[in-house]
PyMOL Python script that loads the backbone (N, CA, C, O; Angstrom):
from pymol import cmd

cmd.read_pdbstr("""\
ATOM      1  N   UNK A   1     141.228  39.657  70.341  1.00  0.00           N
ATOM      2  CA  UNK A   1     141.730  39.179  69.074  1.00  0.00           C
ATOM      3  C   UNK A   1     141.371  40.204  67.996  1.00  0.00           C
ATOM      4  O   UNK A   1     140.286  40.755  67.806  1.00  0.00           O
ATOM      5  N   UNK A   2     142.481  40.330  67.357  1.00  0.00           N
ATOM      6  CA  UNK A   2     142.169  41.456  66.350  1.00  0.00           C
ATOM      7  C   UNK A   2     142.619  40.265  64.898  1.00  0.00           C
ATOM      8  O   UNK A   2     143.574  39.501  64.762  1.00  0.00           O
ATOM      9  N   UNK A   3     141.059  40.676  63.722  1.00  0.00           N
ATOM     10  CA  UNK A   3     141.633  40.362  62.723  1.00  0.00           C
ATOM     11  C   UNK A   3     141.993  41.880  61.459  1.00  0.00           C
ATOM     12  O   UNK A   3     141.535  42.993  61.721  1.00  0.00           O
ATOM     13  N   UNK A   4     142.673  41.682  60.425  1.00  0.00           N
ATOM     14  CA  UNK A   4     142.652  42.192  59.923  1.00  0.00           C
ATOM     15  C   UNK A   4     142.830  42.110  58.368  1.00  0.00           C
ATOM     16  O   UNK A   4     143.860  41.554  57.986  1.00  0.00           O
ATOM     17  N   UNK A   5     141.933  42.609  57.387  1.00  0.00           N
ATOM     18  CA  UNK A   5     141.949  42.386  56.207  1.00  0.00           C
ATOM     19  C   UNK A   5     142.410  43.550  54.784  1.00  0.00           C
ATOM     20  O   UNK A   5     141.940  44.685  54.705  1.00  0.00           O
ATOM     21  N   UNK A   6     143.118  43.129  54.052  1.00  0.00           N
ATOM     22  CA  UNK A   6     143.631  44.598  52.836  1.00  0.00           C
ATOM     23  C   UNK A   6     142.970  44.222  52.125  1.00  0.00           C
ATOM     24  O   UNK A   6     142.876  43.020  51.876  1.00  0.00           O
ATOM     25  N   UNK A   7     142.454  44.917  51.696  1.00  0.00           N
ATOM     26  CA  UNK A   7     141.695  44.825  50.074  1.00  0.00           C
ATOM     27  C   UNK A   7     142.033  46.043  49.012  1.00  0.00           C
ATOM     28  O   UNK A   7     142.001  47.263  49.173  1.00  0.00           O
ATOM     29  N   UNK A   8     142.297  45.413  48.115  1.00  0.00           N
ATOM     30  CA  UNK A   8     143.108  46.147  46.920  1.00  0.00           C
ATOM     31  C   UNK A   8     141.931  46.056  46.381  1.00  0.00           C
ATOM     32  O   UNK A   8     141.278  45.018  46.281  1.00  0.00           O
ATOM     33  N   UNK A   9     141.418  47.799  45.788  1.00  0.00           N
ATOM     34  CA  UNK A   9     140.317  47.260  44.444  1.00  0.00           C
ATOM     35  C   UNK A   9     140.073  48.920  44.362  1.00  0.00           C
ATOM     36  O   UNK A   9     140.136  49.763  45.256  1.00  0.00           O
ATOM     37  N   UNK A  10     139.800  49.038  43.072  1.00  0.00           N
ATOM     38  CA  UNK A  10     139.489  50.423  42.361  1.00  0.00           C
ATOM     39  C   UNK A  10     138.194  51.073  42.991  1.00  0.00           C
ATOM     40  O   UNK A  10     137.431  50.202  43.408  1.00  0.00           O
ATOM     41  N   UNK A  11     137.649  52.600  43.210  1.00  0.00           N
ATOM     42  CA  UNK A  11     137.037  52.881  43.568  1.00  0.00           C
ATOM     43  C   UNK A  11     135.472  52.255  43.284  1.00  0.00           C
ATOM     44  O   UNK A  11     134.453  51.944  43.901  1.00  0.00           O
ATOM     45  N   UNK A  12     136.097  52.302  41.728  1.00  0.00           N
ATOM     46  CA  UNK A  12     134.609  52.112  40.874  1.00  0.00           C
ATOM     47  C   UNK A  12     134.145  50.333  41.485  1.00  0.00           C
ATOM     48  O   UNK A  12     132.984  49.922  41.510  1.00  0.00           O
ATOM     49  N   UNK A  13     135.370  49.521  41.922  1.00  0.00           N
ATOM     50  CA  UNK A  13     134.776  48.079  42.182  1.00  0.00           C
ATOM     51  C   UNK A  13     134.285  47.971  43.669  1.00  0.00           C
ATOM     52  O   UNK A  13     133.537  47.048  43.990  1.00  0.00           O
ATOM     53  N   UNK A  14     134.823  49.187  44.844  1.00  0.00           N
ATOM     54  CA  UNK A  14     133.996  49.043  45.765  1.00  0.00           C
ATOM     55  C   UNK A  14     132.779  49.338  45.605  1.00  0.00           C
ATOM     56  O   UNK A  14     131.963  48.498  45.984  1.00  0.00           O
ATOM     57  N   UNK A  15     132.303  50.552  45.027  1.00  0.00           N
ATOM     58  CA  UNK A  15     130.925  51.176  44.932  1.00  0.00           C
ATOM     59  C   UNK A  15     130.447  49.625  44.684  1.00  0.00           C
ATOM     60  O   UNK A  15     129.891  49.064  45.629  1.00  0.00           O
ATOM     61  N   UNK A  16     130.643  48.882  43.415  1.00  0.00           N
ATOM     62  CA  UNK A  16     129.758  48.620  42.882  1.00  0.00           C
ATOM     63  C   UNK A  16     129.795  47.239  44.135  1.00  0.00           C
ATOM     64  O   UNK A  16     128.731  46.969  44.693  1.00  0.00           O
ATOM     65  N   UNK A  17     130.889  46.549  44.445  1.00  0.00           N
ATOM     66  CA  UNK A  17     130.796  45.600  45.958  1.00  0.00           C
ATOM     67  C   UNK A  17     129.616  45.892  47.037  1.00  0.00           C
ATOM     68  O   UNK A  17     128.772  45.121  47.493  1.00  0.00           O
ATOM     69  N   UNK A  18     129.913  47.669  47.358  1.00  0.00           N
ATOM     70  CA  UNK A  18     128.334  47.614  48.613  1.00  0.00           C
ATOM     71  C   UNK A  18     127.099  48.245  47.595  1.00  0.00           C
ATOM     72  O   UNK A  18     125.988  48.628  47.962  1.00  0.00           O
ATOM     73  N   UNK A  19     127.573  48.232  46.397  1.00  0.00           N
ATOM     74  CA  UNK A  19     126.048  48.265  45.653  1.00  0.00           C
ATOM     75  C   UNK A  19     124.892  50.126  45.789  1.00  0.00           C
ATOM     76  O   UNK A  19     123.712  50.475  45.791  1.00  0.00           O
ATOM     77  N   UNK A  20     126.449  50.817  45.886  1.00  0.00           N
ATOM     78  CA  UNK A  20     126.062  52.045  45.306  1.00  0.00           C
ATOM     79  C   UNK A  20     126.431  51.874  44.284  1.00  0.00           C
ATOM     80  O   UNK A  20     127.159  51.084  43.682  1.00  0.00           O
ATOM     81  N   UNK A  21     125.480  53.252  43.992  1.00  0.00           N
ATOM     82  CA  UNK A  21     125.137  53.814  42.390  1.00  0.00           C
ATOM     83  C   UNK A  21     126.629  54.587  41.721  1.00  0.00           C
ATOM     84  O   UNK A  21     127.476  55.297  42.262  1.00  0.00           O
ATOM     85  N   UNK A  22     126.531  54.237  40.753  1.00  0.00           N
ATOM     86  CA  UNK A  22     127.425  54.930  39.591  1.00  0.00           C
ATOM     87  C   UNK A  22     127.193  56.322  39.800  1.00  0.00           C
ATOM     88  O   UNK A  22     126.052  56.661  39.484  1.00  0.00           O
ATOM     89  N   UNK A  23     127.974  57.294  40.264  1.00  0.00           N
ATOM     90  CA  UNK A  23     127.335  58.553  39.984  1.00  0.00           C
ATOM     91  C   UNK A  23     128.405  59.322  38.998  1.00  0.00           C
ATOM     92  O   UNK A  23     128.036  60.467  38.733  1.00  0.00           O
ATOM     93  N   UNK A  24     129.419  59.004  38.511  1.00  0.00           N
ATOM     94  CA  UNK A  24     130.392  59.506  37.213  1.00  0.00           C
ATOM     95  C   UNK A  24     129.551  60.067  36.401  1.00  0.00           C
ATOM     96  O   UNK A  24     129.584  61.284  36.218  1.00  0.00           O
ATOM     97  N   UNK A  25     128.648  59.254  35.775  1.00  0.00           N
ATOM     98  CA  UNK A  25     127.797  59.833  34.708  1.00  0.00           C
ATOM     99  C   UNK A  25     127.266  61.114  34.886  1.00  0.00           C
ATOM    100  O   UNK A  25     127.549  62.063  34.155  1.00  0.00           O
ATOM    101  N   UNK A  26     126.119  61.194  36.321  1.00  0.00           N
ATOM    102  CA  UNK A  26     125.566  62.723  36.573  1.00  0.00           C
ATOM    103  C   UNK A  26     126.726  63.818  37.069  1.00  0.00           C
ATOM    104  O   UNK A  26     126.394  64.986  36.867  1.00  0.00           O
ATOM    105  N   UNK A  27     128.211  63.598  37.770  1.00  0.00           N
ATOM    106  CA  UNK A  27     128.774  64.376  37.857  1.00  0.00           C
ATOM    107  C   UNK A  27     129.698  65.100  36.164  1.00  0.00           C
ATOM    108  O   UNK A  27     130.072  66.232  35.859  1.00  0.00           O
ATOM    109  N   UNK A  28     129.755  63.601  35.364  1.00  0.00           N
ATOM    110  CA  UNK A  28     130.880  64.492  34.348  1.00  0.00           C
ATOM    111  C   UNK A  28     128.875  65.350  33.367  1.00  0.00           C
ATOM    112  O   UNK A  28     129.003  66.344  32.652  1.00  0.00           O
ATOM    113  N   UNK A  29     127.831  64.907  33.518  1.00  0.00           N
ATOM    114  CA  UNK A  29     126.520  65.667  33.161  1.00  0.00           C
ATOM    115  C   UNK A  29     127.059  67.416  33.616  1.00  0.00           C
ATOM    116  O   UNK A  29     127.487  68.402  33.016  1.00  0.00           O
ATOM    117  N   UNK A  30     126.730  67.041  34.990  1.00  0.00           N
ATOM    118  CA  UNK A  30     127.212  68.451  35.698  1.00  0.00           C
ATOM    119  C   UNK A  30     128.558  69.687  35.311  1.00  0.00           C
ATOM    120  O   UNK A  30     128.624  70.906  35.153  1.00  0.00           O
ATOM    121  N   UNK A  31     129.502  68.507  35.284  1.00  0.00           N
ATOM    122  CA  UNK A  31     130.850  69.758  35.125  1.00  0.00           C
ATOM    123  C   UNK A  31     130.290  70.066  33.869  1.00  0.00           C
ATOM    124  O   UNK A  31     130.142  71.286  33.797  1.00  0.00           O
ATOM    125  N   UNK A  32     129.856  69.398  32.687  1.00  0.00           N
ATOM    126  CA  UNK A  32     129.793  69.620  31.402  1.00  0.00           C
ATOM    127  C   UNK A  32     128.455  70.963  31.599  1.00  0.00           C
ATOM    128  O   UNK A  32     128.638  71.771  30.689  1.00  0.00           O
ATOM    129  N   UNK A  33     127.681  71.237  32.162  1.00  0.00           N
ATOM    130  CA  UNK A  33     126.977  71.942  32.559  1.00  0.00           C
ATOM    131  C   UNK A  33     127.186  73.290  33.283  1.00  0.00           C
ATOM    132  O   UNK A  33     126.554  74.333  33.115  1.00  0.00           O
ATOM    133  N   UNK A  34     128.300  73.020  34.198  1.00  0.00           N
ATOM    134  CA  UNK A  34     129.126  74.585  34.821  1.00  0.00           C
ATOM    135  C   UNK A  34     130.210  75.253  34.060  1.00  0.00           C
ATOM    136  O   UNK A  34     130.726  76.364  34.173  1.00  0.00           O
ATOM    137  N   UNK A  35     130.491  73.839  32.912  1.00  0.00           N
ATOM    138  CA  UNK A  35     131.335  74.260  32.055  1.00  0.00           C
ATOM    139  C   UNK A  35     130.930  75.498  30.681  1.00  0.00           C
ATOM    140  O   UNK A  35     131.399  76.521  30.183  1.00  0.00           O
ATOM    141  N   UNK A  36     129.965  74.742  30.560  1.00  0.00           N
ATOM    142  CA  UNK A  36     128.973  75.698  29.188  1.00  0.00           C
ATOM    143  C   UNK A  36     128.216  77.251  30.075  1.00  0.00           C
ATOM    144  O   UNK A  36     127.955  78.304  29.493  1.00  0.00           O
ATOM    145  N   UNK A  37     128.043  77.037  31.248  1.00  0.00           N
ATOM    146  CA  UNK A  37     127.314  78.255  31.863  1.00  0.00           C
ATOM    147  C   UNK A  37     128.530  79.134  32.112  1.00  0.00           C
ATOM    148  O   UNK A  37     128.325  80.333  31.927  1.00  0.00           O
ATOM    149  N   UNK A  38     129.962  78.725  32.558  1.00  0.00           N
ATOM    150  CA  UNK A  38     130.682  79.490  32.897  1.00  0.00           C
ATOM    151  C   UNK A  38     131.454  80.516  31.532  1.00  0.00           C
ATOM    152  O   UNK A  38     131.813  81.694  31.523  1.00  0.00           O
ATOM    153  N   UNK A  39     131.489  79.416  30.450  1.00  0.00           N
ATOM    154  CA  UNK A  39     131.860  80.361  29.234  1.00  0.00           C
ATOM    155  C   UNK A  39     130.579  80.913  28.510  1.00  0.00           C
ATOM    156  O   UNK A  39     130.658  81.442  27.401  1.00  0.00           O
ATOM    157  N   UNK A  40     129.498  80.777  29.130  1.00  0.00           N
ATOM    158  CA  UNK A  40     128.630  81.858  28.584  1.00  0.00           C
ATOM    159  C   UNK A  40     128.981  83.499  29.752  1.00  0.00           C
ATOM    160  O   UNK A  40     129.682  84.463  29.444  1.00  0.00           O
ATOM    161  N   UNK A  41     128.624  83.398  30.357  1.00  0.00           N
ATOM    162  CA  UNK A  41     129.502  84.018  31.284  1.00  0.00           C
ATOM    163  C   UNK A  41     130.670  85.059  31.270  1.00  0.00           C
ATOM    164  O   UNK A  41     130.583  86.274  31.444  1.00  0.00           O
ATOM    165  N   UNK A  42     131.795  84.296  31.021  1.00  0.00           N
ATOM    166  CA  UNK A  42     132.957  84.865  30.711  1.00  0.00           C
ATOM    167  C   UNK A  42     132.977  85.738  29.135  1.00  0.00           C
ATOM    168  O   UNK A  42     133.832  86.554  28.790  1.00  0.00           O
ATOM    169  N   UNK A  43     131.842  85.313  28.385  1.00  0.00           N
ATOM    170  CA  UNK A  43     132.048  86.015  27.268  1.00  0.00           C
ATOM    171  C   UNK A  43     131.147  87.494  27.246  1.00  0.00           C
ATOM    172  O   UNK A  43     131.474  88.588  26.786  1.00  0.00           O
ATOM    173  N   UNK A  44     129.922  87.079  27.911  1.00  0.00           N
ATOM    174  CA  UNK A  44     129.399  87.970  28.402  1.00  0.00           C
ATOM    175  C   UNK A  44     129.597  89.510  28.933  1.00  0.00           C
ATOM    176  O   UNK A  44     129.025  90.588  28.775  1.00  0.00           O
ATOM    177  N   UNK A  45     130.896  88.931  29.756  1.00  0.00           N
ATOM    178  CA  UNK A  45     131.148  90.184  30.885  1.00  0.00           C
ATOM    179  C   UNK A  45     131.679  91.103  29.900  1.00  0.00           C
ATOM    180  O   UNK A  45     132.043  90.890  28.744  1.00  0.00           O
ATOM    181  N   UNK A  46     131.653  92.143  30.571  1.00  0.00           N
ATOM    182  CA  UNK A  46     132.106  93.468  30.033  1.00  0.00           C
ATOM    183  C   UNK A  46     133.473  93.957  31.142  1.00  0.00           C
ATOM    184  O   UNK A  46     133.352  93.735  32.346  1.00  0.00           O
ATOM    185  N   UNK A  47     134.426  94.461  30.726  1.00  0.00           N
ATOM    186  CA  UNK A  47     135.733  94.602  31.727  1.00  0.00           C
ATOM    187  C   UNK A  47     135.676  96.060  32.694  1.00  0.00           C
ATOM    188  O   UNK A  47     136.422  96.450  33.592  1.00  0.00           O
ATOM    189  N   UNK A  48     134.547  96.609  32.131  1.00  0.00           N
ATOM    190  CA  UNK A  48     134.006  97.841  33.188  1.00  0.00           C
ATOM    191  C   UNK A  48     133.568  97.184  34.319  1.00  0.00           C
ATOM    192  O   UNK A  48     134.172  97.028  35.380  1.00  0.00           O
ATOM    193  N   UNK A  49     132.393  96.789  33.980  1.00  0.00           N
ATOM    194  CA  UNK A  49     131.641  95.815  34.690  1.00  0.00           C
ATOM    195  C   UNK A  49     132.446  94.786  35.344  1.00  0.00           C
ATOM    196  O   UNK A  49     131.815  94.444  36.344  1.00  0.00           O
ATOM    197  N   UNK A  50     133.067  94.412  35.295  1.00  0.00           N
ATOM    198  CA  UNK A  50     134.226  93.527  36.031  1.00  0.00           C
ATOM    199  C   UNK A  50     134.838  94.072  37.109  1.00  0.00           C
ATOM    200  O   UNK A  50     134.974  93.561  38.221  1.00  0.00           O
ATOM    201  N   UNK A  51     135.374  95.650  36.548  1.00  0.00           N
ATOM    202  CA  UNK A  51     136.249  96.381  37.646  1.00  0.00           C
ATOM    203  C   UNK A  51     135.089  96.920  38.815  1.00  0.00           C
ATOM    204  O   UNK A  51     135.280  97.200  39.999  1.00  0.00           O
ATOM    205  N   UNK A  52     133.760  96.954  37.974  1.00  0.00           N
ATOM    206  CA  UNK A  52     133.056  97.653  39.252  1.00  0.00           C
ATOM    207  C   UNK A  52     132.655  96.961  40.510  1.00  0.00           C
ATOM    208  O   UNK A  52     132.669  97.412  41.655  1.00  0.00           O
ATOM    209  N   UNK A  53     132.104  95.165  39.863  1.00  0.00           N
ATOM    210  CA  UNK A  53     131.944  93.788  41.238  1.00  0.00           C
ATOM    211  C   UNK A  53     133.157  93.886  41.869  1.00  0.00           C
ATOM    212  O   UNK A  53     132.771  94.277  42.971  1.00  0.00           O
ATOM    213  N   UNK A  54     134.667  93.788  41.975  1.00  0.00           N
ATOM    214  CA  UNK A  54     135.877  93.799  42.153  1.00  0.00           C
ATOM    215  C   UNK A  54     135.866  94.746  43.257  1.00  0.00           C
ATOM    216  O   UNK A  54     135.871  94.460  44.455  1.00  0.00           O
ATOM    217  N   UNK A  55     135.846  96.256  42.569  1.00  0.00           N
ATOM    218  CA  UNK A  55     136.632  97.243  43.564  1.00  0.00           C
ATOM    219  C   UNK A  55     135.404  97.712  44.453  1.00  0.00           C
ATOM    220  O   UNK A  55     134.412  97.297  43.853  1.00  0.00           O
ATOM    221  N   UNK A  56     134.977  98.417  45.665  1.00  0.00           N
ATOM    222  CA  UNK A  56     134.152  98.514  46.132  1.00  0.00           C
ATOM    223  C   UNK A  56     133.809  99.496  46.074  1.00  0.00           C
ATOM    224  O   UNK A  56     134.598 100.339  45.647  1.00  0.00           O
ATOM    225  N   UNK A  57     132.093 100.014  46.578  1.00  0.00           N
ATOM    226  CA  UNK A  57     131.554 101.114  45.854  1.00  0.00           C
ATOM    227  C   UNK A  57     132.204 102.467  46.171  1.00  0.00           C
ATOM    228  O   UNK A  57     132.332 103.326  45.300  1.00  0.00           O
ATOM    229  N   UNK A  58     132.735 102.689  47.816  1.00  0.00           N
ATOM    230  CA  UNK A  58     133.520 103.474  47.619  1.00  0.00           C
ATOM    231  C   UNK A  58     134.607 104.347  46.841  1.00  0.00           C
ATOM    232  O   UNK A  58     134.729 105.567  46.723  1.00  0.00           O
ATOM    233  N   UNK A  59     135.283 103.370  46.398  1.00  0.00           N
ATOM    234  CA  UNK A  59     136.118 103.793  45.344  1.00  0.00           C
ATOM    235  C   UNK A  59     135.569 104.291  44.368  1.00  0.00           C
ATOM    236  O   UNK A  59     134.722 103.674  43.722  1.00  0.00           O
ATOM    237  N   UNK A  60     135.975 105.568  44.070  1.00  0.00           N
ATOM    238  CA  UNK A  60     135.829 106.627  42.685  1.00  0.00           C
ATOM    239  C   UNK A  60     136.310 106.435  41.839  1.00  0.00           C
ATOM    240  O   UNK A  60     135.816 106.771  40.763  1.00  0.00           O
ATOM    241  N   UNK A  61     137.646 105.731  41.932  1.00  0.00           N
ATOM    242  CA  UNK A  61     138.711 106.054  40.472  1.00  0.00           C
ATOM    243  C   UNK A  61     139.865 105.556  41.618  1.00  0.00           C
ATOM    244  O   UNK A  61     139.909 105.381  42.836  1.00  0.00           O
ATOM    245  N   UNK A  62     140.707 105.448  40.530  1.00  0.00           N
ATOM    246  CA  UNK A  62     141.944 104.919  40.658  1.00  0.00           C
ATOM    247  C   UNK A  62     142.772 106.215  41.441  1.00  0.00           C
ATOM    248  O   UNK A  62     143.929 105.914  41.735  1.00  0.00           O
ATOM    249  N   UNK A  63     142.388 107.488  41.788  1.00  0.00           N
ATOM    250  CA  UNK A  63     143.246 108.065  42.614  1.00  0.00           C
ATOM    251  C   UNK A  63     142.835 107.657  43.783  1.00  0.00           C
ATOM    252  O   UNK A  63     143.623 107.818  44.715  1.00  0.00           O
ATOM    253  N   UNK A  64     141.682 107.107  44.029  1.00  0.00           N
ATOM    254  CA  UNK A  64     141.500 107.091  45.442  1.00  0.00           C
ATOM    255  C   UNK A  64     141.959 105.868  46.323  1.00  0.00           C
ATOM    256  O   UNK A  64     142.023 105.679  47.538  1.00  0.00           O
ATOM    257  N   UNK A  65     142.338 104.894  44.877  1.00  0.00           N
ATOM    258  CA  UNK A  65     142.885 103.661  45.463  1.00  0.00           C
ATOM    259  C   UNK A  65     144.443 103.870  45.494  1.00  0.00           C
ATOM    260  O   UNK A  65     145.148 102.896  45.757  1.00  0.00           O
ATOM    261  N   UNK A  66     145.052 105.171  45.221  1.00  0.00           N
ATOM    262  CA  UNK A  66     146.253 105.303  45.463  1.00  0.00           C
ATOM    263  C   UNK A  66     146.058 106.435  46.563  1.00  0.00           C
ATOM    264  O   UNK A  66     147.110 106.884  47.019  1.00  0.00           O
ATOM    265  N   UNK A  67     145.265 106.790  46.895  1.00  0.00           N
ATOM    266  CA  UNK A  67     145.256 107.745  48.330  1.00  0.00           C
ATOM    267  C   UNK A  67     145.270 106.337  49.081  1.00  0.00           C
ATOM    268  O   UNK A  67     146.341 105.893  49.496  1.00  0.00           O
ATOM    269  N   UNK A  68     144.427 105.844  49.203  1.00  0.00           N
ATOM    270  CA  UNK A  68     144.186 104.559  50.145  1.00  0.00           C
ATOM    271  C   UNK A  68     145.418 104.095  50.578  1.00  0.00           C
ATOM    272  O   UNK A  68     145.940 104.370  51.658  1.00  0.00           O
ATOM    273  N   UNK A  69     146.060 103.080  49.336  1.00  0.00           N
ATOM    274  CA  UNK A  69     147.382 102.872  49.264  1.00  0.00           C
ATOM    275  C   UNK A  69     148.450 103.512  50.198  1.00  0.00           C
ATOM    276  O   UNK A  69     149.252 102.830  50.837  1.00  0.00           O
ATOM    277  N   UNK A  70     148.399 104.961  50.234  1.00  0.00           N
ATOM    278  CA  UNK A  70     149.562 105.778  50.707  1.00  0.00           C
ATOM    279  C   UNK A  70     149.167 106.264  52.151  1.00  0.00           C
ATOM    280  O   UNK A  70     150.102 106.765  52.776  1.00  0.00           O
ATOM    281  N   UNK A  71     147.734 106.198  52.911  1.00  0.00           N
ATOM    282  CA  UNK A  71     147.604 106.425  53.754  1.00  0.00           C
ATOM    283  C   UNK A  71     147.592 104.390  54.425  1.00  0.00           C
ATOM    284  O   UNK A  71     147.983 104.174  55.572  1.00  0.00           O
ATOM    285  N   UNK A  72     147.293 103.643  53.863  1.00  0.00           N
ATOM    286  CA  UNK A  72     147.907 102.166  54.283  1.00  0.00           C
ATOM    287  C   UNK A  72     149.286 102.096  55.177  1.00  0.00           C
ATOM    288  O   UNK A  72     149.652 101.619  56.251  1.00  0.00           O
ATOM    289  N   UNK A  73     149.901 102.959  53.945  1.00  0.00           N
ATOM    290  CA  UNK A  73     151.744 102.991  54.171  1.00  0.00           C
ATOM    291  C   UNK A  73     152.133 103.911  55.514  1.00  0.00           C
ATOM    292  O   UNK A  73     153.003 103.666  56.350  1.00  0.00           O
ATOM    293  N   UNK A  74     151.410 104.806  55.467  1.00  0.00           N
ATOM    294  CA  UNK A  74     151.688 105.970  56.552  1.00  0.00           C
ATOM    295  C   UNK A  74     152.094 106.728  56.456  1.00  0.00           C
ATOM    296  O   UNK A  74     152.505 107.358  57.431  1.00  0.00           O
ATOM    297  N   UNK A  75     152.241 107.167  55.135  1.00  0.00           N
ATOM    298  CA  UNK A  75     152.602 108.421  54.381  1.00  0.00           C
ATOM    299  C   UNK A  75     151.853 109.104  53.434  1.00  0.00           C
ATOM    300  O   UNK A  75     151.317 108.311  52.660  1.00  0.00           O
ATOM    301  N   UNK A  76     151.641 110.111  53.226  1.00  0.00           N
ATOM    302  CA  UNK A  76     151.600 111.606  52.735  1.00  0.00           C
ATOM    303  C   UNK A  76     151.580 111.342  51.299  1.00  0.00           C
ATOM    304  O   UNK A  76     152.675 111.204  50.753  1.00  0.00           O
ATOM    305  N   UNK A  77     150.370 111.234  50.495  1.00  0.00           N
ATOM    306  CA  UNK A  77     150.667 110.694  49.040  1.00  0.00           C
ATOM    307  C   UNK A  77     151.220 111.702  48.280  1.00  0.00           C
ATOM    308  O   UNK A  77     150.835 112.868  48.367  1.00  0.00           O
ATOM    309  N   UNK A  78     152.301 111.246  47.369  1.00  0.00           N
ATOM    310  CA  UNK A  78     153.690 112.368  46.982  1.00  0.00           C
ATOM    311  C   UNK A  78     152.167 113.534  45.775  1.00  0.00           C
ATOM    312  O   UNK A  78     151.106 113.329  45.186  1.00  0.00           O
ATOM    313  N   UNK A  79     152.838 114.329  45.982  1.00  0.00           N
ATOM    314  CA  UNK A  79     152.191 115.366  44.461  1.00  0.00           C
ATOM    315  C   UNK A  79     152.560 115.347  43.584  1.00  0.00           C
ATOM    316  O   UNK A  79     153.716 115.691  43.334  1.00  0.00           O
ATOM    317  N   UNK A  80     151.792 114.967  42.804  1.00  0.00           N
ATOM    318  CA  UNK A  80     151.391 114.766  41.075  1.00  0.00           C
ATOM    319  C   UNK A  80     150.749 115.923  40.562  1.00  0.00           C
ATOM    320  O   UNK A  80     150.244 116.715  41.358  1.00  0.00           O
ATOM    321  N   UNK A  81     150.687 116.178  39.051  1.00  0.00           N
ATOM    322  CA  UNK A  81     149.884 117.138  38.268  1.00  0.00           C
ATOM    323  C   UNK A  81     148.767 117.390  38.566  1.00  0.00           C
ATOM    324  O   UNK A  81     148.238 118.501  38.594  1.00  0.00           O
ATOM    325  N   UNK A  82     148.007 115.684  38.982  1.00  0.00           N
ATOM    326  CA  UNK A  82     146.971 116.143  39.052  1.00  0.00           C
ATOM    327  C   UNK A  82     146.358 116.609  40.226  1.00  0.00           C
ATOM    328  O   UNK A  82     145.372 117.331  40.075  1.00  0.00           O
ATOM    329  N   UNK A  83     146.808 116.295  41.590  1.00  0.00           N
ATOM    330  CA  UNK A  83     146.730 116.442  42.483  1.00  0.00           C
ATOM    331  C   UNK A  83     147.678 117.817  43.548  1.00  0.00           C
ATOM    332  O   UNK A  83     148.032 117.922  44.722  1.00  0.00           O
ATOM    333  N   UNK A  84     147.755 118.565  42.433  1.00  0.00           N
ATOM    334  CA  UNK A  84     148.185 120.027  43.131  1.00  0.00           C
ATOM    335  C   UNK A  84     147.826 120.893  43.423  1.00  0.00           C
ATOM    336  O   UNK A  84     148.417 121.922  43.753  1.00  0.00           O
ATOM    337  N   UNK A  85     146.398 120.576  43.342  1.00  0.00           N
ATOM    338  CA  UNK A  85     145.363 121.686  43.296  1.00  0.00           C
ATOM    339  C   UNK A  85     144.558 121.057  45.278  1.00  0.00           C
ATOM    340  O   UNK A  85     143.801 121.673  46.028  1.00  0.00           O
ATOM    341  N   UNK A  86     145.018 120.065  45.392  1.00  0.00           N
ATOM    342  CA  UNK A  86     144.792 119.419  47.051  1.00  0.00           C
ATOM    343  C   UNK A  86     145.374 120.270  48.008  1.00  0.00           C
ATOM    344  O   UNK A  86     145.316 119.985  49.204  1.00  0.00           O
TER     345      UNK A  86
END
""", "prot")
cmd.dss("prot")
cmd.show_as("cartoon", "prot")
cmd.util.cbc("prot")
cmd.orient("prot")
């Protein structure tokens, strides 16, 4: 014998039915907390400093991420001004 029962009811009225805790309060505590650390943060950074966590230490400069690029492709990176002296 199978019984079976629906119960319609908002999250907040089960918790409080098996008599857990409210925890809304310490989570909107929290976001309000990653919220203020993250725009300290973001104002903080510097956009050098940004590109340097980002690209890896290898990388020199932006020609080398277009050598990279062109040996990716399988080709022969075309000659430029600055690169005629290669």
């Amino acid at each position: 014998m199978k019984i079976k029962f629906d119960v319609e009811c908002t999250p907040e009225e089960a918790r409080t039915f098996f008599g857990l805790p409210d925890v809304v309060p310490m989570q909107q505590r929290l976001m309000d907390d990653l919220e203020t650390k993250m725009a300290e943060n973001i104002q903080s950074l510097d956009p050098e400093q940004l590109v340097k966590t980002w690209l890896p230490l290898s990388i020199q400069g932006w020609g080398e991420v277009q050598k990279m690029f062109w040996a990716q492709m399988g080709m022969k990176a075309p000659m430029s001004g600055a690169n005629q002296d290669e």
